[in-house]
C-alpha positions as CSV (number, residue, x, y, z in Angstrom):
1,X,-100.0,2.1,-51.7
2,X,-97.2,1.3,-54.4
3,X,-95.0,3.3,-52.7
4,X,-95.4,1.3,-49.2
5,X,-95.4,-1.5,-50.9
6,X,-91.7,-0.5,-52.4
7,X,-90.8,0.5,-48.8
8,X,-91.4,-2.9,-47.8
9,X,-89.4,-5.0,-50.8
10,X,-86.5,-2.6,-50.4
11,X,-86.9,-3.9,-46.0
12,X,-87.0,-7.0,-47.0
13,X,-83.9,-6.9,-49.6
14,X,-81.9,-5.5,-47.3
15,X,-82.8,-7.7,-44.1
16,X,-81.8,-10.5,-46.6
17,X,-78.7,-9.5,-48.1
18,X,-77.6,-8.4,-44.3
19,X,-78.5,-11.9,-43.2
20,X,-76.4,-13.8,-45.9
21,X,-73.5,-12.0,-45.6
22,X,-73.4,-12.5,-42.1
23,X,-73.6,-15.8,-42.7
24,X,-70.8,-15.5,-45.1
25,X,-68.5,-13.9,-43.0
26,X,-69.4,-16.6,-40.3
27,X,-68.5,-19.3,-42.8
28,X,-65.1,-17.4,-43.8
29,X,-64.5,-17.2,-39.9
30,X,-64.8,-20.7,-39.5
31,X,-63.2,-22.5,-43.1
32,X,-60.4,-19.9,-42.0
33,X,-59.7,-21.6,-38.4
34,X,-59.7,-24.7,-39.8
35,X,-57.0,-24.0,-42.4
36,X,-55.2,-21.9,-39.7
37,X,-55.4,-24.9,-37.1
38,X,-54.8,-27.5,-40.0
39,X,-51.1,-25.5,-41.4
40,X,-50.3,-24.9,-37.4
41,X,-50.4,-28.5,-36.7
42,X,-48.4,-29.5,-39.7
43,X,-45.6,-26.9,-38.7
44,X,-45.5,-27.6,-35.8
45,X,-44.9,-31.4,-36.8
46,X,-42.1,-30.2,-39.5
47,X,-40.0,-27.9,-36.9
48,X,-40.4,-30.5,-34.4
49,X,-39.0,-33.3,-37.2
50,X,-36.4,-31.1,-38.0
51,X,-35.4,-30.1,-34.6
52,X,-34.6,-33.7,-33.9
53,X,-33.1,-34.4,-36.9
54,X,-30.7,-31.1,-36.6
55,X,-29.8,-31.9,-33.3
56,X,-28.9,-36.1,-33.7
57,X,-27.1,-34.5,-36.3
58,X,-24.7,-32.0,-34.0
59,X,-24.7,-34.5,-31.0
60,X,-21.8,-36.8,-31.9
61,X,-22.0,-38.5,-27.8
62,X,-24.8,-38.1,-25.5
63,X,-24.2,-35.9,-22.3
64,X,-26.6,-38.1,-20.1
65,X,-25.2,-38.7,-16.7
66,X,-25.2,-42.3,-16.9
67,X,-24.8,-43.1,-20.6
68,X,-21.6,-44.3,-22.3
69,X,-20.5,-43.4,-25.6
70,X,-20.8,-46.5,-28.1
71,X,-16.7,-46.0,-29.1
72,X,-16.1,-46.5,-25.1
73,X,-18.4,-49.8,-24.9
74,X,-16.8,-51.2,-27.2
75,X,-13.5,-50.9,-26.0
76,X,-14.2,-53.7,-23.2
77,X,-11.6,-56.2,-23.0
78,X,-13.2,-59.2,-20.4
79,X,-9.7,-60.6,-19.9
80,X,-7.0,-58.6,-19.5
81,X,-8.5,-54.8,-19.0
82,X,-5.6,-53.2,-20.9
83,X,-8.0,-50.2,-21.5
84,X,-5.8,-46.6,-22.8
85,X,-7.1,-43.4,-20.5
86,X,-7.3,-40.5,-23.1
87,X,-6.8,-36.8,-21.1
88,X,-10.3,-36.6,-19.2
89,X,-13.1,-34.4,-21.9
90,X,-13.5,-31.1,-20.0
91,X,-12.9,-28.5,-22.5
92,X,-16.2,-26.9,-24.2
93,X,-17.5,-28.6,-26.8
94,X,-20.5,-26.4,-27.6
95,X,-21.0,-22.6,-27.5
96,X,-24.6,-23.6,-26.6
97,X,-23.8,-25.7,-23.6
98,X,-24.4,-22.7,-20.9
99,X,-28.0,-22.3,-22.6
100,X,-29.1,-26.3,-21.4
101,X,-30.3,-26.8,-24.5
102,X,-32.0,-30.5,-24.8
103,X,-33.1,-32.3,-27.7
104,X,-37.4,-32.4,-27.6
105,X,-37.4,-36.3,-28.1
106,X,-33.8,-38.1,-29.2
107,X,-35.1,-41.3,-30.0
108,X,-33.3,-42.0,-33.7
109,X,-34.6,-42.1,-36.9
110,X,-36.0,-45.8,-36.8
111,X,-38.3,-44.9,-33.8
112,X,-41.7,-45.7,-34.3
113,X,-43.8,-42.7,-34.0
114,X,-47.2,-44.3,-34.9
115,X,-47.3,-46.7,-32.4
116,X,-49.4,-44.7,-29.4
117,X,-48.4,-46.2,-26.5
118,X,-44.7,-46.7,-27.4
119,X,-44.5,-43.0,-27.4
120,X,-46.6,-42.1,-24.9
121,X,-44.4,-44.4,-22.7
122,X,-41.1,-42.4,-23.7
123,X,-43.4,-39.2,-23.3
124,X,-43.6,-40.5,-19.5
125,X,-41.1,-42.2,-18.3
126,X,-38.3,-41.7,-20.9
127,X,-37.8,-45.3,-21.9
128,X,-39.5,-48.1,-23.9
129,X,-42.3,-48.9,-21.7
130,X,-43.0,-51.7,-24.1
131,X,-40.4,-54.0,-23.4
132,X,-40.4,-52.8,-19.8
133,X,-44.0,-54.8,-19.7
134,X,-43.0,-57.5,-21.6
135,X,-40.1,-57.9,-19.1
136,X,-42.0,-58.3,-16.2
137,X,-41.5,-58.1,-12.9
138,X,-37.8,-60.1,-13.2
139,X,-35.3,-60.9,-15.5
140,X,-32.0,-62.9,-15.2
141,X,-28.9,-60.8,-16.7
142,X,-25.9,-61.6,-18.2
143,X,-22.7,-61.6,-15.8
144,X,-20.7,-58.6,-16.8
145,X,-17.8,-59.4,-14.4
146,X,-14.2,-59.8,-15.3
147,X,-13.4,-63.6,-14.9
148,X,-11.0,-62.7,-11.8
149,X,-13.5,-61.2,-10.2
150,X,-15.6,-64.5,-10.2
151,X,-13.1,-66.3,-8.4
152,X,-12.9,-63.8,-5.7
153,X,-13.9,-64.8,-2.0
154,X,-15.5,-62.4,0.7
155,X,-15.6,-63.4,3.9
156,X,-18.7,-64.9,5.6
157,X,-19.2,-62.1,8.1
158,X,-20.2,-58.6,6.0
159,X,-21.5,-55.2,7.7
160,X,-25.3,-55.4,7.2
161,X,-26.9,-52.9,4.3
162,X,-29.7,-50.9,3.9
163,X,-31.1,-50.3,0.4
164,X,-32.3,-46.8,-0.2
165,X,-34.4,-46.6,-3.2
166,X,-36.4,-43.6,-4.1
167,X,-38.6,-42.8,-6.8
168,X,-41.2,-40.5,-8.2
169,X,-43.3,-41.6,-10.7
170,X,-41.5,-43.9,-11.8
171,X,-42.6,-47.0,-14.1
172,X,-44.1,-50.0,-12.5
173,X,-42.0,-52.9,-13.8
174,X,-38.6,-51.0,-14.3
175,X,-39.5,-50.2,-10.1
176,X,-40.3,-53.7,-9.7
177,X,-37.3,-55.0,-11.4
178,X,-35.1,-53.0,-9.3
179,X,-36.6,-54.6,-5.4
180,X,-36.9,-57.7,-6.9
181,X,-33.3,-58.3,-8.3
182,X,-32.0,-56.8,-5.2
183,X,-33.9,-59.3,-3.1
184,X,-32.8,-62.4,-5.5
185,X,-29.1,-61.3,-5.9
186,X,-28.1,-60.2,-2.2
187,X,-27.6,-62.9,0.3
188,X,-30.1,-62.4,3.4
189,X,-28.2,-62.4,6.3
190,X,-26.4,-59.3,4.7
191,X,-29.4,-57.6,3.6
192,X,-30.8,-55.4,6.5
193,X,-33.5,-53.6,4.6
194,X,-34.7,-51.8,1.6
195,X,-36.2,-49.0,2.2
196,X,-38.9,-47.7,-1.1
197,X,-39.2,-43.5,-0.7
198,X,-42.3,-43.0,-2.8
199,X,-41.8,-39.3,-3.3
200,X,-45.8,-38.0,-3.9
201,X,-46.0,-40.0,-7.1
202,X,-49.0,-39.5,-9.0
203,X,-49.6,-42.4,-11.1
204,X,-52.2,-45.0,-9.5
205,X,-50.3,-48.6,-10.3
206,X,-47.3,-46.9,-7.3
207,X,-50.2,-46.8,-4.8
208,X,-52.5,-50.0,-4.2
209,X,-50.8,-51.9,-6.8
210,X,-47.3,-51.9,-5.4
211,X,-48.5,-52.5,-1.3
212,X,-50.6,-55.7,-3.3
213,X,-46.6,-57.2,-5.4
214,X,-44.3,-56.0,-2.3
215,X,-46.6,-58.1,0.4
216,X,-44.2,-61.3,-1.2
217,X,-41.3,-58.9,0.4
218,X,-43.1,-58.5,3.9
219,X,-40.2,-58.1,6.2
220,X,-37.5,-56.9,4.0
221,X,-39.4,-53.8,2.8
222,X,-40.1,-50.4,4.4
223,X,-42.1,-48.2,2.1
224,X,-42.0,-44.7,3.1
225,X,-45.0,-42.1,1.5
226,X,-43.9,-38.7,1.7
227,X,-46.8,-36.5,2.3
228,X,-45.2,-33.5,-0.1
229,X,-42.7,-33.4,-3.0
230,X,-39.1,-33.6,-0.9
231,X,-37.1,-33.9,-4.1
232,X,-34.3,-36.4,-4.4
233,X,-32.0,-35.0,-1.8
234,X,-34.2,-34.8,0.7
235,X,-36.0,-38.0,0.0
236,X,-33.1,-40.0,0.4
237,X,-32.3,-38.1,3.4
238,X,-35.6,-39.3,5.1
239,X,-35.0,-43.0,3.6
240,X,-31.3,-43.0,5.3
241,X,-33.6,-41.6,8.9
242,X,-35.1,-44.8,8.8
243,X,-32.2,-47.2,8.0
244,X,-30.8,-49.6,10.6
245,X,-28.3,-51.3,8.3
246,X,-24.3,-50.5,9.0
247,X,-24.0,-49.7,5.5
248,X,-26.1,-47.6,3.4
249,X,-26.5,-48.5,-0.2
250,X,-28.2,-45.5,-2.6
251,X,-29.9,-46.9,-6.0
252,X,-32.0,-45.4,-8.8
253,X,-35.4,-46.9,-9.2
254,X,-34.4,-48.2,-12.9
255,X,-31.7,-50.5,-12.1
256,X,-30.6,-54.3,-11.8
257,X,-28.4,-55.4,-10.0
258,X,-25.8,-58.0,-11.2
259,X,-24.2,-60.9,-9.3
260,X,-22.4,-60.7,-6.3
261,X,-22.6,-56.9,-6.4
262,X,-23.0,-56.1,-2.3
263,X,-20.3,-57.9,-1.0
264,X,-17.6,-56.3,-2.4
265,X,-19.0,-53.1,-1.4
266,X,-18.9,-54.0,2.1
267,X,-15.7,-55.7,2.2
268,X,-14.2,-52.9,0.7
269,X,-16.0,-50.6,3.9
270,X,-14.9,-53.0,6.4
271,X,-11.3,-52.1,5.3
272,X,-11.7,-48.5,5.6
273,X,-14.7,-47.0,7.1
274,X,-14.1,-44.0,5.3
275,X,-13.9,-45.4,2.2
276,X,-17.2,-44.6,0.0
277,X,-17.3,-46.8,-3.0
278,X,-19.2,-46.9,-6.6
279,X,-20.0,-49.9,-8.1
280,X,-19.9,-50.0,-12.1
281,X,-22.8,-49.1,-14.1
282,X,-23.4,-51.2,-16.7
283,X,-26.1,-49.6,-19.3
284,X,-29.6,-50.9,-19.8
285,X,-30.6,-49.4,-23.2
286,X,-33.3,-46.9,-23.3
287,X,-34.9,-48.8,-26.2
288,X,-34.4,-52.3,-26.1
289,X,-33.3,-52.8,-22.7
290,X,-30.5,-55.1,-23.0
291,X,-28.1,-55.5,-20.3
292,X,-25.1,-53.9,-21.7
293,X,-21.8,-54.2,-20.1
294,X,-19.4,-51.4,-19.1
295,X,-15.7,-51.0,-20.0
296,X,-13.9,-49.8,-16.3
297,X,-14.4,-45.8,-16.2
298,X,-13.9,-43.4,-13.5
299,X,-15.7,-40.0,-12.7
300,X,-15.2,-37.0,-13.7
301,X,-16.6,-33.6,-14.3
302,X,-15.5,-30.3,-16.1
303,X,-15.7,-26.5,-15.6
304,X,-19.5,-26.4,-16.3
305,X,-20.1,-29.0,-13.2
306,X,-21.1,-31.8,-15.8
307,X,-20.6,-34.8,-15.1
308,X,-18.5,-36.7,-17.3
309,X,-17.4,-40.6,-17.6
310,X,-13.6,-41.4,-18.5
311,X,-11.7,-44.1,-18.7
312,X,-8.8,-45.4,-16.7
313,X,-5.2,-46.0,-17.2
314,X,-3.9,-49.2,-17.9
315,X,-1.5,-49.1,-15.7
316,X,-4.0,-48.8,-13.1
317,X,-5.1,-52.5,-13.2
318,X,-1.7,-54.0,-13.2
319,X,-0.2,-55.7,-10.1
320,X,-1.8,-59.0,-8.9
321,X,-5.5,-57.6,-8.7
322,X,-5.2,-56.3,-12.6
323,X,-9.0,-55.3,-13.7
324,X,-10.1,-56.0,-10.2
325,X,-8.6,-53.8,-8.4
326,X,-10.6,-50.6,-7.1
327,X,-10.2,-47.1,-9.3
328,X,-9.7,-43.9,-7.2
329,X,-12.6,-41.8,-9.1
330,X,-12.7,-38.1,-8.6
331,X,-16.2,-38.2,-8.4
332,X,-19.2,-40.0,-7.9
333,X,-22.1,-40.5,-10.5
334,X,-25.6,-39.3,-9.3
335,X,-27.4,-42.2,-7.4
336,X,-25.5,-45.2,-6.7
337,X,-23.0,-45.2,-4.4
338,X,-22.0,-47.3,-0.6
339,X,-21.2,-45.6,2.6
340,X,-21.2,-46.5,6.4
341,X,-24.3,-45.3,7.8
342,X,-22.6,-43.4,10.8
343,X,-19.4,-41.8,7.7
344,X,-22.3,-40.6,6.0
345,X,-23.9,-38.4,9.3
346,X,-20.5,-37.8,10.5
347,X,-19.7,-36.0,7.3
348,X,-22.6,-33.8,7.0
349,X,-25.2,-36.3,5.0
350,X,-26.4,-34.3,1.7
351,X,-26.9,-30.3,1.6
352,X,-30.6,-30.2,2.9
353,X,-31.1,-26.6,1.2
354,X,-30.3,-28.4,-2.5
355,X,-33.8,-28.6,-3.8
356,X,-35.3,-31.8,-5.8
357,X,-32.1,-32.9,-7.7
358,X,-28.7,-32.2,-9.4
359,X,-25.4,-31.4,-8.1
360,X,-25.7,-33.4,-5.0
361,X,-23.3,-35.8,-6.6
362,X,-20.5,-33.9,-6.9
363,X,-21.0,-32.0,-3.9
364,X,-20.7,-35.1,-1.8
365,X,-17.6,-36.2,-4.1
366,X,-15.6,-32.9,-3.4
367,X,-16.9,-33.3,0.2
368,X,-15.6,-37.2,0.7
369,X,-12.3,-36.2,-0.6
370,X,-11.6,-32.3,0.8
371,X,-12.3,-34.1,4.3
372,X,-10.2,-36.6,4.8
373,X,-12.5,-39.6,3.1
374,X,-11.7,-41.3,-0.2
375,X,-14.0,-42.3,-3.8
376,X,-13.7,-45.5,-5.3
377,X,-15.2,-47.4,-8.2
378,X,-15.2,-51.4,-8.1
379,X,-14.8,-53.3,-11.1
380,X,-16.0,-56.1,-9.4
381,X,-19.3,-55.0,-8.6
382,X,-21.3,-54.5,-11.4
383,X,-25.4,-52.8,-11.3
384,X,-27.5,-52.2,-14.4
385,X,-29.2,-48.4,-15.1
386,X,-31.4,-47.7,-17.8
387,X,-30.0,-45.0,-19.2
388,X,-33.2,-42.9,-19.8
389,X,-33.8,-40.0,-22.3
390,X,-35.1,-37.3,-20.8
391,X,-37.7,-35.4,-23.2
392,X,-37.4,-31.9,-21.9
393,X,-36.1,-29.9,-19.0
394,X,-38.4,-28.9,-17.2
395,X,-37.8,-25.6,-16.5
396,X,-38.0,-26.0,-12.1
397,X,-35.5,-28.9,-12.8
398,X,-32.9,-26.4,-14.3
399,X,-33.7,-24.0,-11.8
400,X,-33.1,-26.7,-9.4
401,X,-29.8,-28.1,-10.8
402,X,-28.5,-24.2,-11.1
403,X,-29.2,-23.5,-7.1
404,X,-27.5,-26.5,-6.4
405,X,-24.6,-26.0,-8.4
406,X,-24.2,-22.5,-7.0
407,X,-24.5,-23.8,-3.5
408,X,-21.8,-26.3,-4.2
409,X,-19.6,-24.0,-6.3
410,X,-19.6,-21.2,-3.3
411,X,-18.8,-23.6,-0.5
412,X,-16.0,-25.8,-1.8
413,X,-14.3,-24.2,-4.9
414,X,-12.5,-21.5,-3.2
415,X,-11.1,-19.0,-5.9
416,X,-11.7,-21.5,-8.6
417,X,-15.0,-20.7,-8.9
418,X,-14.3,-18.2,-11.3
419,X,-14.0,-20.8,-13.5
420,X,-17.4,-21.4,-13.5
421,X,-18.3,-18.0,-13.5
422,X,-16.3,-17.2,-16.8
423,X,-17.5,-20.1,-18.4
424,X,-21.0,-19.2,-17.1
425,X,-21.2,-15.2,-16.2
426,X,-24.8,-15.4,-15.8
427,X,-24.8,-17.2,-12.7
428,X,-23.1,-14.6,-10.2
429,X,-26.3,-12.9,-9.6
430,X,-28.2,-16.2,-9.2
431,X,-29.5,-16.2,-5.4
432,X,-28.2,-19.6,-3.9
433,X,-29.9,-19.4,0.0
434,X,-28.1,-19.4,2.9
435,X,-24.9,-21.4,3.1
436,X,-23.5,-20.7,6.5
437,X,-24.3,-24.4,7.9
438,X,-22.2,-25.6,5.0
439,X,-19.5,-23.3,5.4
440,X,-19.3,-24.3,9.1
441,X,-19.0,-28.0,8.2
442,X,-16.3,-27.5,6.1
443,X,-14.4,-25.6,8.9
444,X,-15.7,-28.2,11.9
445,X,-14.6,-31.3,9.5
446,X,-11.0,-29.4,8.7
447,X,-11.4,-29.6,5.2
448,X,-8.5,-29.1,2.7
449,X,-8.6,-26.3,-0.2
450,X,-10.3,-27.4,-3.6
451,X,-6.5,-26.5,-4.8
452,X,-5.2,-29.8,-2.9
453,X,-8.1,-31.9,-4.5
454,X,-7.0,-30.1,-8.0
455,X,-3.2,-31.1,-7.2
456,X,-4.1,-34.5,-5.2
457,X,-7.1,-36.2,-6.7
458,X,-7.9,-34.2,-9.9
459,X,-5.4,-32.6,-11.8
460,X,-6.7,-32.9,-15.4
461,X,-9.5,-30.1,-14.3
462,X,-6.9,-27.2,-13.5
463,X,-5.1,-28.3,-16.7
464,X,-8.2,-27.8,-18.8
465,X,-8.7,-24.0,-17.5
466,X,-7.7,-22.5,-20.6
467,X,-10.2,-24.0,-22.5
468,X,-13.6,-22.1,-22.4
């Protein structure tokens, strides 16, 4: 009996001793995850800290398409325009640059990262959403023109313009901004249209919400839905399908336009109806978005098909139009730009097999000029952008921008575009679809060599091949 009975304790001791140090091991497990999850988070916090701080750091001048180095703003001169044109900035500046690298947020080190909704607004849209709200739906903006051009005249009788304005996803009031400064700024009887492209945006204040604040446009406003993501090109490509204006006019869905900006676009159409013309960006910070005005810049671009801003001779704006006077710009910047409805199908629109963005600027810049067409920017005509920050690249968008690029680089740069491809090896194996329809518009337009628009429009790119 003693000896069952020491059977049993010695059971029982061992059930129990198994059962606490499971429960040990369980606690371990679980006090371990939480340590684990607590030192990721905080890592993750410190690289991410120091990732941005590294990088502000390095980046001396931002490489957004739109933005404008703070040395070049403050080289505006309102009266006279006597602004120096430095050699255009096409050499490499990074060893990194062929790797895309981005910055994960570049918002400075006075950002405030407590505030929830201010950075879930950069987060999404890339901007201060903040001050978009506080903003509103309008705003009145300082006149950034030179003073000759407010004595300027343009005749009573203009082409007719359609706006094209698309946009994915794209912030409510910053959107609303841009129709409704259009619609206040631009005299009616010149003013054909705008056309909204809603590219399959997601967010729910771009559906009911904007048909409820355009009704006070009824009659000016075509809103188009597209039933799929088009992308950029080809969203603008439907919006221009639709037009009826003489004149098509391209903006962002972030901008404001200034006074008397659409007349001397037309004008400057009427005069030539091959003439495709820029007006200047002014910048709408990204954080407080004041109206900033621009000094007179051209476009450019270097061997890495970045676009680049750069500024103009002074002897340029001499004669009796001085800073008004339109600037012959070798190429275009990405979404704001004029051009006569039946120039713009005549000369082969935009590449339909570029896919969602990127590119498409410059291809249609090399394309204006290569075919008999010409570029211009005009002083006098002045629209706001906010110059947003993007938080990461996405990688479909690099995928996108590096198609494009390809498809531009093998239809137009002729033997140059081994200067790409040394700068870049990587990309001759990159698939770029089929060009053929390209390559016959060049031939059925009788395009020049990429060698004339090096000698002719451009020649600070051929003289920058050595660097790499």
């Amino acid at each position: 009996m003693s000896m069952l009975w020491r059977e049993e304790i010695k059971r029982w001791t061992f059930k129990t001793a198994r059962f606490t140090m499971r429960n040990v091991i369980i606690q371990c497990l679980l006090y371990g995850s939480l340590t684990f999850g607590i030192w990721t988070a905080l890592l993750f916090i410190y690289f991410y800290h120091n990732h941005v701080s590294i990088w502000q750091k390095k980046t001396q001048e931002t490489t957004s398409t739109w933005s404008l180095d703070r040395k070049l703003q403050q080289q505006i001169i309102h009266g006279s325009g006597n602004i120096l044109r430095p050699h255009v900035r096409v050499q490499r500046t990074n060893e990194d640059e062929t790797k895309e690298q981005r910055p994960f947020l570049k918002l400075g080190k006075d950002f405030n990262y407590t505030d929830p909704e201010l950075v879930l607004g950069f987060l999404k849209y890339g901007f201060n959403t903040v001050s978009s709200k506080s903003l509103g739906n309008e705003r009145h903006v300082p006149d950034t023109r030179n003073k000759m051009c407010r004595n300027k005249l343009y005749p009573t009788k203009l082409p007719t313009a359609s706006i094209v304005i698309c946009f994915h996803n794209e912030e409510f009031n910053a959107l609303f901004r841009t129709v409704s400064s259009v619609i206040k700024l631009t005299p009616h009887h010149i003013l054909e249209e705008i056309i909204l492209v809603d590219d399959m945006s997601e967010f729910d204040d771009l559906k009911e919400k904007l048909d409820y604040h355009l009704e006070i446009f009824r009659g000016k406003i075509k809103l188009i839905r597209n039933k799929k993501r088009e992308g950029l090109v080809r969203a603008r490509l439907i919006g221009a399908s639709r037009a009826s204006g003489d004149v098509l006019v391209f903006l962002d869905s972030h901008c404001e336009v200034n006074k008397v900006w659409l007349e001397p676009l037309l004008y400057a159409i009427t005069k030539n109806h091959k003439m495709v013309v820029c007006p200047l960006i002014d910048v709408i910070d990204y954080m407080t978005l004041e109206y900033q005005p621009s000094p007179v810049v051209r476009g450019a671009f270097n061997w890495y098909l970045q676009f680049k801003w750069d500024t103009v001779f002074s002897y340029e704006m001499d004669g009796p139009e001085g800073p008004t006077r339109p600037i012959r710009s070798p190429a275009m910047a990405g979404g704001i730009f004029a051009i006569k409805r039946h120039y713009f199908n005549e000369i082969g629109q935009y590449d339909k097999g570029m896919s969602l963005w990127g590119g498409e600027n410059l291809e249609l810049s090399l394309r204006i000029w290569m075919c008999g067409g010409q570029l211009f920017v005009l002083p006098c005509s002045r629209i706001g952008h906010i110059n947003k920050q993007h938080i990461l690249n996405h990688p479909g968008v690099i995928k996108a921008v590096t198609y494009n690029n390809l498809r531009l680089v093998h239809v137009w740069l002729d033997d140059y575009k081994e200067q790409v491809f040394l700068r870049r090896p990587g990309l001759r194996s990159i698939p770029y679809g089929n060009i053929s329809e390209r390559v016959e518009l060049r031939k059925r337009l009788g395009c020049k060599s990429f060698q004339w628009y090096l000698d002719t429009i451009f020649p600070e790119l051929e003289a920058s091949q050595a660097s790499r």
